[in-house]
Backbone as CSV, one residue per row, in Angstrom:
resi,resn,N_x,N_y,N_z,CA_x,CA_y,CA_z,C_x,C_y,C_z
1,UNK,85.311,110.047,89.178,85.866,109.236,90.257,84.871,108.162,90.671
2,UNK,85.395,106.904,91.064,84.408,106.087,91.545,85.031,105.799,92.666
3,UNK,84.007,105.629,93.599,83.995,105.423,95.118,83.669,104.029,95.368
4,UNK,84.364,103.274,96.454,83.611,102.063,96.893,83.834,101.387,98.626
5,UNK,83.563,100.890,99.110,82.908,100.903,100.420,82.277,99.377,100.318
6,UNK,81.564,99.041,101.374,80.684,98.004,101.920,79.583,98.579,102.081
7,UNK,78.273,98.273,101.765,76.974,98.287,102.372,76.569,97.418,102.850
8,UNK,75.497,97.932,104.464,75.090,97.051,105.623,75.781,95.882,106.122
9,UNK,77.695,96.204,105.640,78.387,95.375,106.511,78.671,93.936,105.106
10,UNK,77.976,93.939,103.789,77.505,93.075,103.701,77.748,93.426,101.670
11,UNK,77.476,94.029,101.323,77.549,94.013,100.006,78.966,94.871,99.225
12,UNK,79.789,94.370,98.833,81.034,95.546,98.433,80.156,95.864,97.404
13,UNK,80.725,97.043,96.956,80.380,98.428,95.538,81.274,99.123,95.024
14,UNK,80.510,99.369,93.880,81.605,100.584,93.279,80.894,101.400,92.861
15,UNK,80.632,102.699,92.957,80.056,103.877,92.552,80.409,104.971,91.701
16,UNK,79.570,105.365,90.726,80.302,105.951,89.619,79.272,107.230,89.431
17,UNK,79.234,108.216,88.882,78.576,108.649,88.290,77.996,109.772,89.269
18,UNK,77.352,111.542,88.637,77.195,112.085,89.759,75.179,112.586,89.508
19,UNK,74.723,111.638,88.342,73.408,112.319,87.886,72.119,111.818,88.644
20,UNK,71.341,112.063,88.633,70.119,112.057,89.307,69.436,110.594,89.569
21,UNK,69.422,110.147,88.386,68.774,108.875,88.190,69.227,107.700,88.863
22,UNK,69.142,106.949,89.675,70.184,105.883,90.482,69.591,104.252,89.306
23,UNK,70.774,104.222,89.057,70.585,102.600,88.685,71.594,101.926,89.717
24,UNK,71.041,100.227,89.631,71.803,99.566,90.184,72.098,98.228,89.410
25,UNK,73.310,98.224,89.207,73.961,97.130,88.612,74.095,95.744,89.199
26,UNK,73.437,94.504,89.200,73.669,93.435,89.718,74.585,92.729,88.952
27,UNK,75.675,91.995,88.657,76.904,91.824,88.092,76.259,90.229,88.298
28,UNK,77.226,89.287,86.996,77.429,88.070,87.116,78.308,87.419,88.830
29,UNK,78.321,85.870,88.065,79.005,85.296,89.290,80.622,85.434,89.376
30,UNK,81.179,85.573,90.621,82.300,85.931,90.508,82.896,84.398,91.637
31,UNK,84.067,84.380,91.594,84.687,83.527,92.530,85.146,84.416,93.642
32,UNK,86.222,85.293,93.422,86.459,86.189,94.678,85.971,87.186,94.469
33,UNK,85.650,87.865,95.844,84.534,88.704,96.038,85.058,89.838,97.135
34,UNK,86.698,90.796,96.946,86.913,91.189,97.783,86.075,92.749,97.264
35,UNK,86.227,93.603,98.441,85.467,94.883,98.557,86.650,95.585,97.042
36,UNK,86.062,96.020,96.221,86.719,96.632,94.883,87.880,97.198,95.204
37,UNK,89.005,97.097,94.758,90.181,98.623,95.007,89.922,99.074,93.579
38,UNK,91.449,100.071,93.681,90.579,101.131,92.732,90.786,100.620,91.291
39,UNK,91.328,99.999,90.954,91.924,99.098,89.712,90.075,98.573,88.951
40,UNK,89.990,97.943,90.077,88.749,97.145,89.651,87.494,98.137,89.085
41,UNK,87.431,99.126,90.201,86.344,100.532,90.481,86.472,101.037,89.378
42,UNK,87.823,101.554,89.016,88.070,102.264,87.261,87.729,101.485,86.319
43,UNK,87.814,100.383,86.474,87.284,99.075,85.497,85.861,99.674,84.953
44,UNK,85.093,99.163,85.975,83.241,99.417,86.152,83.230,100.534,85.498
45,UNK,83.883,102.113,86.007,83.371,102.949,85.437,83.721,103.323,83.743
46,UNK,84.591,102.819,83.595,85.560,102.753,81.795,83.978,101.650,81.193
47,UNK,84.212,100.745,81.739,82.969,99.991,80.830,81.726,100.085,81.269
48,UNK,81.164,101.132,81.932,79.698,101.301,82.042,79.661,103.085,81.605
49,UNK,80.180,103.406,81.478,80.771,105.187,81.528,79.501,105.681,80.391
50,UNK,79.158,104.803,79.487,77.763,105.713,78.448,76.447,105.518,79.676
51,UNK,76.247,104.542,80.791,75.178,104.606,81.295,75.065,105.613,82.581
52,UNK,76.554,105.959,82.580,76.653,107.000,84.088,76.112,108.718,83.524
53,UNK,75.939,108.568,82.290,74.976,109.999,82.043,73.931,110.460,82.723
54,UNK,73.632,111.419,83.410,72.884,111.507,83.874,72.635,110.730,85.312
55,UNK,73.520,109.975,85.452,72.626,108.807,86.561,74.092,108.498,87.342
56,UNK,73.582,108.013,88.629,74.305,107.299,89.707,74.390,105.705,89.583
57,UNK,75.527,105.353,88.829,75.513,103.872,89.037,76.499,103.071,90.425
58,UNK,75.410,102.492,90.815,76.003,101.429,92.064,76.040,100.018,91.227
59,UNK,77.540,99.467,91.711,77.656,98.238,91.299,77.439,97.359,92.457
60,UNK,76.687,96.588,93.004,76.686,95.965,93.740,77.306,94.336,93.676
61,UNK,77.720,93.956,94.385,78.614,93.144,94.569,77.826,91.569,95.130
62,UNK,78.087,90.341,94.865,77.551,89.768,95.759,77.546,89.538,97.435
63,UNK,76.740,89.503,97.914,77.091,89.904,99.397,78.011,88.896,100.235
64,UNK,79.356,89.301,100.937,79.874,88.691,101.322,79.236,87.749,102.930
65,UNK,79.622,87.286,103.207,78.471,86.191,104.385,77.509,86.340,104.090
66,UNK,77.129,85.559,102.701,75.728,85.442,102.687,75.282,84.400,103.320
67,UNK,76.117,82.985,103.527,75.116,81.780,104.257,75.104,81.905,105.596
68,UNK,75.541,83.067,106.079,75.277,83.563,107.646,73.998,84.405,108.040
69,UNK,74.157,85.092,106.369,72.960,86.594,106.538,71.630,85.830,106.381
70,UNK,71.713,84.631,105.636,70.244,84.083,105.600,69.947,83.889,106.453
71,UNK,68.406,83.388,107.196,67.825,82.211,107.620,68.225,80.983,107.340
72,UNK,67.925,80.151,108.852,68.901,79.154,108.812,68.272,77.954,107.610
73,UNK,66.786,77.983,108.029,65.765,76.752,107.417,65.915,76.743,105.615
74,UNK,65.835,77.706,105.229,66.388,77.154,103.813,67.225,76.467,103.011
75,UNK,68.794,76.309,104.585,69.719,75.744,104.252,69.753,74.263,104.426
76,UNK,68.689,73.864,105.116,68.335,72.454,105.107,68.491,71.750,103.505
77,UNK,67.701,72.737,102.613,67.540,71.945,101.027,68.707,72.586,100.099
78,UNK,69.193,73.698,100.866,70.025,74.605,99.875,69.574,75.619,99.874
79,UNK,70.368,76.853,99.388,69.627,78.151,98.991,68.980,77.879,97.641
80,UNK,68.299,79.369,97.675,67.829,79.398,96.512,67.870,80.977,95.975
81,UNK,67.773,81.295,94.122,67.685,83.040,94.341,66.923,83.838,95.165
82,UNK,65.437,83.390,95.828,64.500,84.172,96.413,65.380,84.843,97.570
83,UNK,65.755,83.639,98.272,66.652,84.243,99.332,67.359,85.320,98.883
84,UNK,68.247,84.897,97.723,69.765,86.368,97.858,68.844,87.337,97.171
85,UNK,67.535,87.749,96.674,67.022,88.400,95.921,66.669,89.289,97.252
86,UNK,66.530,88.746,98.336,65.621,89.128,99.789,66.941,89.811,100.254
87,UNK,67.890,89.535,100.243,69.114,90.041,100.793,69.147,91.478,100.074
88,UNK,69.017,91.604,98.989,69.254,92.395,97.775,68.021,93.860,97.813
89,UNK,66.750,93.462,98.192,65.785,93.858,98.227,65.921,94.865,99.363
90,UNK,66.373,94.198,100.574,66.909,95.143,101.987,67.395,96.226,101.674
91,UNK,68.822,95.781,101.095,69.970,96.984,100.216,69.073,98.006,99.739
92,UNK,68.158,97.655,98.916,68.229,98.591,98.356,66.962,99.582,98.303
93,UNK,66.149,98.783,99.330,65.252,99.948,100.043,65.904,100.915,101.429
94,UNK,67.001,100.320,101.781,67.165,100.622,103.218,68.359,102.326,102.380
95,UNK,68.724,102.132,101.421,69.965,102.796,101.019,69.391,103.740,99.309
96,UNK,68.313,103.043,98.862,68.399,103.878,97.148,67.084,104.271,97.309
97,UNK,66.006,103.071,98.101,64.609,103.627,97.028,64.629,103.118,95.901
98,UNK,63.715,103.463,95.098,63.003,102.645,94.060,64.494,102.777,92.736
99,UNK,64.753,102.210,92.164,65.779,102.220,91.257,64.882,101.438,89.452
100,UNK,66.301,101.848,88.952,66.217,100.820,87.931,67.578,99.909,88.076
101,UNK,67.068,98.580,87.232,68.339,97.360,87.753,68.723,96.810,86.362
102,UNK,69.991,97.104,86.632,70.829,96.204,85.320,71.260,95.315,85.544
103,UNK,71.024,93.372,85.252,71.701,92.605,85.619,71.500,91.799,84.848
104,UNK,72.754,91.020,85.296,73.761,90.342,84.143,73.743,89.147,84.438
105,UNK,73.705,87.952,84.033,73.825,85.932,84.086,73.268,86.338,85.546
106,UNK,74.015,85.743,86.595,73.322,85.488,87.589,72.838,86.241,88.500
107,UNK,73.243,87.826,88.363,71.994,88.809,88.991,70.910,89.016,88.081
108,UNK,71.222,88.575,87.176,70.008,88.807,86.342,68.363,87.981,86.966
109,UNK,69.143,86.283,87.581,68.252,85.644,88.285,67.466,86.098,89.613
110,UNK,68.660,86.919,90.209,68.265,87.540,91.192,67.267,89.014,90.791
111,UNK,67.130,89.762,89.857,66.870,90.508,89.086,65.221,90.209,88.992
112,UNK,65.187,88.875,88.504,63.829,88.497,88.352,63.088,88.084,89.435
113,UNK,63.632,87.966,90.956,62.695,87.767,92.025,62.517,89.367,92.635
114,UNK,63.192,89.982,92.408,62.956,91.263,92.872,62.119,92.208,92.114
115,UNK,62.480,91.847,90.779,60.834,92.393,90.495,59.291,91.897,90.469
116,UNK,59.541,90.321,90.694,58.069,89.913,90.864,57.916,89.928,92.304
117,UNK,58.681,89.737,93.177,58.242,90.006,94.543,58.460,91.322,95.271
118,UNK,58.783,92.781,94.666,59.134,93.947,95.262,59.224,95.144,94.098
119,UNK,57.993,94.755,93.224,57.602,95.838,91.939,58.165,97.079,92.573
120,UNK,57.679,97.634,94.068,57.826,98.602,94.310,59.342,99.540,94.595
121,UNK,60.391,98.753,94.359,61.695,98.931,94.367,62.508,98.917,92.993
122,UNK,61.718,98.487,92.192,62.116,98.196,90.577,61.413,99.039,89.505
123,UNK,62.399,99.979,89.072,61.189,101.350,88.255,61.292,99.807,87.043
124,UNK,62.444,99.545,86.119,62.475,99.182,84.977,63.796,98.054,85.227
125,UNK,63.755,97.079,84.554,64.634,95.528,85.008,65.199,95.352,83.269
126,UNK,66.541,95.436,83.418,67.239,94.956,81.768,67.935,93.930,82.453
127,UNK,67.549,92.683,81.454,68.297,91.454,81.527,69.101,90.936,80.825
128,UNK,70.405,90.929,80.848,71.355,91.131,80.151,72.211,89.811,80.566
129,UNK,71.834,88.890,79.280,72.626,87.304,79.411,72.089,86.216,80.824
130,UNK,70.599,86.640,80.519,70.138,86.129,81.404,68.517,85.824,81.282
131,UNK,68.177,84.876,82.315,66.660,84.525,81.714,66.107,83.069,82.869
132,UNK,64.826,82.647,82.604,64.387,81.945,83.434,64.573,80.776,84.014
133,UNK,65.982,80.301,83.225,66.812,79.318,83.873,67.389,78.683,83.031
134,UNK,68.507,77.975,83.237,69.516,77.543,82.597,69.629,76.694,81.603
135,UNK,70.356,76.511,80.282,70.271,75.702,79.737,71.035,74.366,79.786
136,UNK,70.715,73.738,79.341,71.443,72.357,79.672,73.294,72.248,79.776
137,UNK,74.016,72.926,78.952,75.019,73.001,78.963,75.796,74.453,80.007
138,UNK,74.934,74.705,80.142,75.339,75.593,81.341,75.434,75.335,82.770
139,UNK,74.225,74.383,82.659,73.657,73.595,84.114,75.153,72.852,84.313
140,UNK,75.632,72.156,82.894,77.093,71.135,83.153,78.028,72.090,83.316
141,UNK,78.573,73.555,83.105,79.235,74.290,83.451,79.658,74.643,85.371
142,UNK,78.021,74.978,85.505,77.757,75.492,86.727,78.294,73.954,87.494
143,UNK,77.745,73.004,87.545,78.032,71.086,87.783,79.998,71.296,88.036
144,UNK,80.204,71.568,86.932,81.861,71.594,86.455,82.750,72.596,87.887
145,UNK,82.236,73.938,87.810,82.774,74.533,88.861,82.363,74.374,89.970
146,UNK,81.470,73.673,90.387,81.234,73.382,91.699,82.390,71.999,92.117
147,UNK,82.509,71.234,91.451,83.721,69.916,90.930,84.816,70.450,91.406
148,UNK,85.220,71.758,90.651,86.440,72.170,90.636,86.343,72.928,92.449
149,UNK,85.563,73.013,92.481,86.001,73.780,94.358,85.708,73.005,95.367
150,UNK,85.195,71.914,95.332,85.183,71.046,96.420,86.353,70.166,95.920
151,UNK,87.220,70.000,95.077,88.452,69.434,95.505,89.405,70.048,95.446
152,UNK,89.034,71.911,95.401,90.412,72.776,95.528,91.271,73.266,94.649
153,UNK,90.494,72.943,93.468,91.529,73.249,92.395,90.961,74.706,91.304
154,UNK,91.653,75.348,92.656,91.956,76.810,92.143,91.780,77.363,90.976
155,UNK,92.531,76.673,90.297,93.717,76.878,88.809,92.762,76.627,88.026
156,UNK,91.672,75.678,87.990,91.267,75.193,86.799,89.579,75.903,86.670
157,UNK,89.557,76.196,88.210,88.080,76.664,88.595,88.024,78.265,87.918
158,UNK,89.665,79.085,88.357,89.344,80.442,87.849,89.271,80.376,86.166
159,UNK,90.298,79.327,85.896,90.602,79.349,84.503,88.892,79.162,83.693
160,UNK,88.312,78.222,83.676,87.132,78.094,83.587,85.707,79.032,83.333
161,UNK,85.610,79.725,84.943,85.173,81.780,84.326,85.489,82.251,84.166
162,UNK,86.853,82.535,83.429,87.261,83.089,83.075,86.877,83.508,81.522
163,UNK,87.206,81.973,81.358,86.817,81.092,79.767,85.212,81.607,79.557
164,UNK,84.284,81.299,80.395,83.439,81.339,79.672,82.552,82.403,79.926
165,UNK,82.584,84.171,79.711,82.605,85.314,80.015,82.842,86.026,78.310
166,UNK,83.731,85.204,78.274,84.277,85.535,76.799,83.566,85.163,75.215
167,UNK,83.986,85.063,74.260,83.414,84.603,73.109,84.533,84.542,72.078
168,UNK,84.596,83.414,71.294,86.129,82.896,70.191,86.792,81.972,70.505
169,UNK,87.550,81.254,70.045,88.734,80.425,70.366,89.815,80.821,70.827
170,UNK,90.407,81.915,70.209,91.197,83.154,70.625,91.248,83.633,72.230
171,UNK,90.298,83.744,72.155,89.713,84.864,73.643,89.376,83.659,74.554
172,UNK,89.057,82.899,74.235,88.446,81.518,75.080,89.948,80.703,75.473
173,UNK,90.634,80.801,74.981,92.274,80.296,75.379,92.661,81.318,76.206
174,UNK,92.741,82.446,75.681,93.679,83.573,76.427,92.990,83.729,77.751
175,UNK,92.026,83.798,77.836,91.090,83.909,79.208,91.379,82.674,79.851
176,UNK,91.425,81.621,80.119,91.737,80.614,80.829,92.730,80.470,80.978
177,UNK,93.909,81.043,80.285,95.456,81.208,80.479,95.579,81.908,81.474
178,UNK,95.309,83.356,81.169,95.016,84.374,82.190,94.354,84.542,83.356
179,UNK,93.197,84.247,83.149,92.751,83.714,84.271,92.865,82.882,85.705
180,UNK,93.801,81.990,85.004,93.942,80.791,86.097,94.696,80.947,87.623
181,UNK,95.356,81.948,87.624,96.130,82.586,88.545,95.373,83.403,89.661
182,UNK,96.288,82.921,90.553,95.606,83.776,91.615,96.057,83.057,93.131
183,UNK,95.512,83.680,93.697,96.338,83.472,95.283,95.130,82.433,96.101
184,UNK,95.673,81.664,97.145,94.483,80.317,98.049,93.052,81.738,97.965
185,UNK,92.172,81.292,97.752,90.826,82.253,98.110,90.536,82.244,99.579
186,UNK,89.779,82.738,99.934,89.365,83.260,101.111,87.711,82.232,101.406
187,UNK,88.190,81.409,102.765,87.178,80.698,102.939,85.978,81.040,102.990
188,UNK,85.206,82.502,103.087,84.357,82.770,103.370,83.717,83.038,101.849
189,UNK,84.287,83.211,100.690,84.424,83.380,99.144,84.255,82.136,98.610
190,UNK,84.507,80.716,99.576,84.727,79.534,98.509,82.878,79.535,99.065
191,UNK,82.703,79.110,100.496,81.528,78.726,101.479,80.575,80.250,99.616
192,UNK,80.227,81.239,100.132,79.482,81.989,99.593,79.069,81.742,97.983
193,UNK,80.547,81.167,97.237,80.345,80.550,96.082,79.846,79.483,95.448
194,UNK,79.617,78.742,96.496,79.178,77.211,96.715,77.625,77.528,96.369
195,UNK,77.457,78.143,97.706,75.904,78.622,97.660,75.144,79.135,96.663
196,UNK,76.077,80.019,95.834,75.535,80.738,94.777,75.147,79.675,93.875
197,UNK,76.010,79.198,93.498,75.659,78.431,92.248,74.746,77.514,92.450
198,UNK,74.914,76.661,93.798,73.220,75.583,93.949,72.524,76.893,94.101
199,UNK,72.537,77.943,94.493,70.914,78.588,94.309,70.718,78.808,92.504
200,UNK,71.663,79.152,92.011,71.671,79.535,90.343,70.947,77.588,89.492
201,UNK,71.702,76.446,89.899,70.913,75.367,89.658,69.743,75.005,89.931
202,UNK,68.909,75.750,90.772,67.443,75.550,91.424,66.900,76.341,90.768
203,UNK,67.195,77.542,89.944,66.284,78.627,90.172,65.253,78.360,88.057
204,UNK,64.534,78.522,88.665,63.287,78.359,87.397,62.391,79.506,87.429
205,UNK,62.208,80.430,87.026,60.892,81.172,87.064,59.700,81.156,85.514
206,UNK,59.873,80.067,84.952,59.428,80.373,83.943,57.789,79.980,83.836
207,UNK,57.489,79.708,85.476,56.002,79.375,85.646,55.505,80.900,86.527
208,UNK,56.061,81.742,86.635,55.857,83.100,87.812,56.199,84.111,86.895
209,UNK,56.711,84.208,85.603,56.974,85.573,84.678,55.658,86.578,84.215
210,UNK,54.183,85.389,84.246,53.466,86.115,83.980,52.843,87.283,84.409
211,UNK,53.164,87.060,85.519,52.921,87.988,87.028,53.818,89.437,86.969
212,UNK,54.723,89.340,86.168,55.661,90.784,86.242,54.729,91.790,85.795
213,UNK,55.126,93.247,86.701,54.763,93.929,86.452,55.429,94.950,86.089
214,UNK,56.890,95.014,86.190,57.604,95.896,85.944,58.161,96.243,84.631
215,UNK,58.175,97.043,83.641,58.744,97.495,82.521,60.177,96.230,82.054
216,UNK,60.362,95.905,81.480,61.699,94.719,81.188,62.034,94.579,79.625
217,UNK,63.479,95.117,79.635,64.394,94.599,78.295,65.044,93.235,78.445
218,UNK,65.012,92.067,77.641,66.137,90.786,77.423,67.018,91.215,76.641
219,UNK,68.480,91.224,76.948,69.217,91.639,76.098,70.421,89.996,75.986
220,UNK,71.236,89.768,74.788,71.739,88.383,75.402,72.381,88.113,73.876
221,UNK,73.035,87.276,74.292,73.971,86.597,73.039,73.615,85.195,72.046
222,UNK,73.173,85.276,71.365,72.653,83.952,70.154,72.819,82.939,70.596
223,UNK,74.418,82.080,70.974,74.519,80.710,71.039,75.868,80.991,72.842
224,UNK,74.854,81.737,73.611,75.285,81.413,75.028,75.074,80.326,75.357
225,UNK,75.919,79.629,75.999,75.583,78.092,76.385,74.439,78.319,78.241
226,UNK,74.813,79.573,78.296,73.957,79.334,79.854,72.346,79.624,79.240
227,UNK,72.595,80.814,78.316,71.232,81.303,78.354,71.131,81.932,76.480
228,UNK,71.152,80.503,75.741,70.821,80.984,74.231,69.400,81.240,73.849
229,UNK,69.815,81.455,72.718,68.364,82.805,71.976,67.093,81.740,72.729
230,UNK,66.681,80.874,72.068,65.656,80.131,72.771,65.080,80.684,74.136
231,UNK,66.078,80.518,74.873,65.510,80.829,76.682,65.569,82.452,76.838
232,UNK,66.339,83.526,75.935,66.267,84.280,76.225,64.797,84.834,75.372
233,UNK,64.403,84.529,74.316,63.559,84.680,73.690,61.786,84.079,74.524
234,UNK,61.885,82.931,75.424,61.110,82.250,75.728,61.010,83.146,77.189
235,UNK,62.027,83.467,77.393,61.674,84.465,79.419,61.285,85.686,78.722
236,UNK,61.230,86.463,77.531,61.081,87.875,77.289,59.515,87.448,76.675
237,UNK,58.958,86.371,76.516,57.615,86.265,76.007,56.847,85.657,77.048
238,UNK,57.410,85.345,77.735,56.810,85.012,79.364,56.425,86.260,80.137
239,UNK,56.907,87.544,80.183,57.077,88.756,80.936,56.300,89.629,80.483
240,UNK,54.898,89.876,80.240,53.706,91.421,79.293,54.674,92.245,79.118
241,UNK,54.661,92.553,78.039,55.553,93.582,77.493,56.472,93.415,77.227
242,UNK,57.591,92.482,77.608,58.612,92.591,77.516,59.092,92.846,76.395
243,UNK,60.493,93.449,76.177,61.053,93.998,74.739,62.253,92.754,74.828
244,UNK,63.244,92.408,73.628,63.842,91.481,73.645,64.544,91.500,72.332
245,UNK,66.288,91.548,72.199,66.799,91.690,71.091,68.200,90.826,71.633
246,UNK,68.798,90.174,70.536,69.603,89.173,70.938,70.782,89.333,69.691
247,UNK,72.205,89.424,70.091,72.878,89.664,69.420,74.209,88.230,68.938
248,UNK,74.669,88.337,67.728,75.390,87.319,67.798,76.713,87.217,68.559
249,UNK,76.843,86.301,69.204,77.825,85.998,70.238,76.626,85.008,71.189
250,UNK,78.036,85.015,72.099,77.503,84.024,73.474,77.551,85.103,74.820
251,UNK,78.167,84.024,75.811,77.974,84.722,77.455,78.911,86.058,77.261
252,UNK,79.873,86.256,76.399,80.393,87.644,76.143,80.052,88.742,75.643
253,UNK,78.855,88.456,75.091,78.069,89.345,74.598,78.284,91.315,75.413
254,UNK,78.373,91.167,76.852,78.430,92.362,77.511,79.590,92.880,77.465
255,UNK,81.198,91.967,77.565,82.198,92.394,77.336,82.447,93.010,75.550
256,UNK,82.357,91.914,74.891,82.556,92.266,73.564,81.488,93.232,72.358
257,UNK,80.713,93.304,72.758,79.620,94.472,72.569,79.205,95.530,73.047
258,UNK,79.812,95.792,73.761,79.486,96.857,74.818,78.931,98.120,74.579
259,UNK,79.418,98.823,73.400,78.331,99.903,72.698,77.140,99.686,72.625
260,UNK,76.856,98.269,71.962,75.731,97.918,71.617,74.783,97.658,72.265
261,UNK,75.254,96.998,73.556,74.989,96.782,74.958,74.179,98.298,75.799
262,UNK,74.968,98.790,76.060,74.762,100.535,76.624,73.860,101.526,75.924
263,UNK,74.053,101.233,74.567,73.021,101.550,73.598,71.380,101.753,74.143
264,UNK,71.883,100.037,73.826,70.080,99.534,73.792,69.270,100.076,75.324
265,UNK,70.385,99.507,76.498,69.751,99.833,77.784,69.664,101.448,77.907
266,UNK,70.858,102.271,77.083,70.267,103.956,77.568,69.151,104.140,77.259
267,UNK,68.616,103.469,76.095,67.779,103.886,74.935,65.849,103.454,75.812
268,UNK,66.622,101.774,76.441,65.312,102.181,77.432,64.824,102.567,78.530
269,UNK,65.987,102.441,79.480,65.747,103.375,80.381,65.856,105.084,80.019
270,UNK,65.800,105.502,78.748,65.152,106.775,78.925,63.838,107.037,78.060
């Protein structure tokens, strides 16, 4: 059974799993961001179900009012990840204790301020389609959906991540078909989404990786347009130690691999 709820008013979840070990899942970017029902919850646990062995997985959600929960002064230039990493960091001392973190494209960014600024909350960090900042055609992606929500257009904005989550021509049609639907969003979902992504366009760590201290897998897809072999290869040699294996595909790599995926991360977190 998976359970889900709000934490500190502020983060929806979905909870799976009844074993000892707590991981916490930081998930890509989403457009709507309601608290999981159970549709979604069975989702998480069907496609994470080889990592709930043994272990308690929390999916954490991006936090809903986040440009309220910040400090005001950052919003002068924009957010940035440090901030939602600081949001994130609260969670999950106030509620887990020290964990291990699985995260994906843009928790993955958040992923990487929490372990260089809060080692002590991060046993081991897998980065999964993700890395020290964006590549050029991703940057025009991220550019693209920000386009699409400041003039409202729903349809083309869901269709869009939908599209690019996936990997094929096939799957890259059907997903933007499918996708595109959906009901007016919720103003507090467009405001929170906005934010995300200028913090996801700012964020660089590829001058601060040396400094990690925490255990770290790169895991990631060949010719991702946000984050191909190059950058994922170049943040996993930035990081001491880091381990780093890259599979063919793109940003779908987690959907369409998923054995392979669960694999690698059981294999190092145990």
């Amino acid at each position: 059974m998976a359970a889900t709820g709000t934490l500190q008013g502020l983060f929806p979840y979905v909870r799976f799993g009844t074993g000892p070990e707590p991981l916490v899942v930081l998930p890509g970017m989403a457009f709507d961001n309601p608290v999981p029902g159970t549709a979604r919850a069975r989702g998480y646990a069907i496609a994470l179900r080889r990592l709930a062995v043994g272990r308690t997985v929390t999916v954490l959600q991006r936090p809903r009012g986040l440009t309220a929960a910040l400090p005001a002064d950052p919003y002068l230039s924009g957010p940035d990840t440090t901030d939602l990493a600081e949001l994130h960091a609260s969670v999950i001392r106030d509620e887990f204790g020290p964990v291990d973190v699985l995260a994906l494209s843009t928790g993955g960014l958040i992923g990487q301020h929490l372990a260089l600024r809060h080692p002590e909350l991060v046993r081991r960090l897998v980065l999964v389609v993700s890395g020290a900042r964006l590549a050029d055609a991703g940057r025009q992606m991220c550019r693209t959906w920000l386009a699409y929500s400041w003039a409202e257009d729903w349809r083309s904005l869901r269709g869009a991540m939908a599209a690019a989550v996936v990997d094929g021509a096939v799957a890259t049609r059907l997903a933007r078909l499918l996708g595109s639907s959906g009901r007016d969003p919720d103003a507090q979902d467009v405001a929170d989404f906005r934010a995300t992504v200028t913090a996801v366009l700012r964020h660089d760590t590829t001058g601060a990786l040396a400094g990690m201290t925490v255990p770290t897998l790169v895991l990631g897809g060949r010719d991702d347009p946000f984050f191909p072999e190059p950058v994922l290869r170049a943040t996993a040699a930035a990081i001491p130690g880091a381990l780093v294996e890259v599979h063919a595909g793109g940003h779908g790599v987690p959907k369409q691999h998923s054995r392979w995926l669960q694999d690698r991360v059981a294999a190092f977190l145990a």
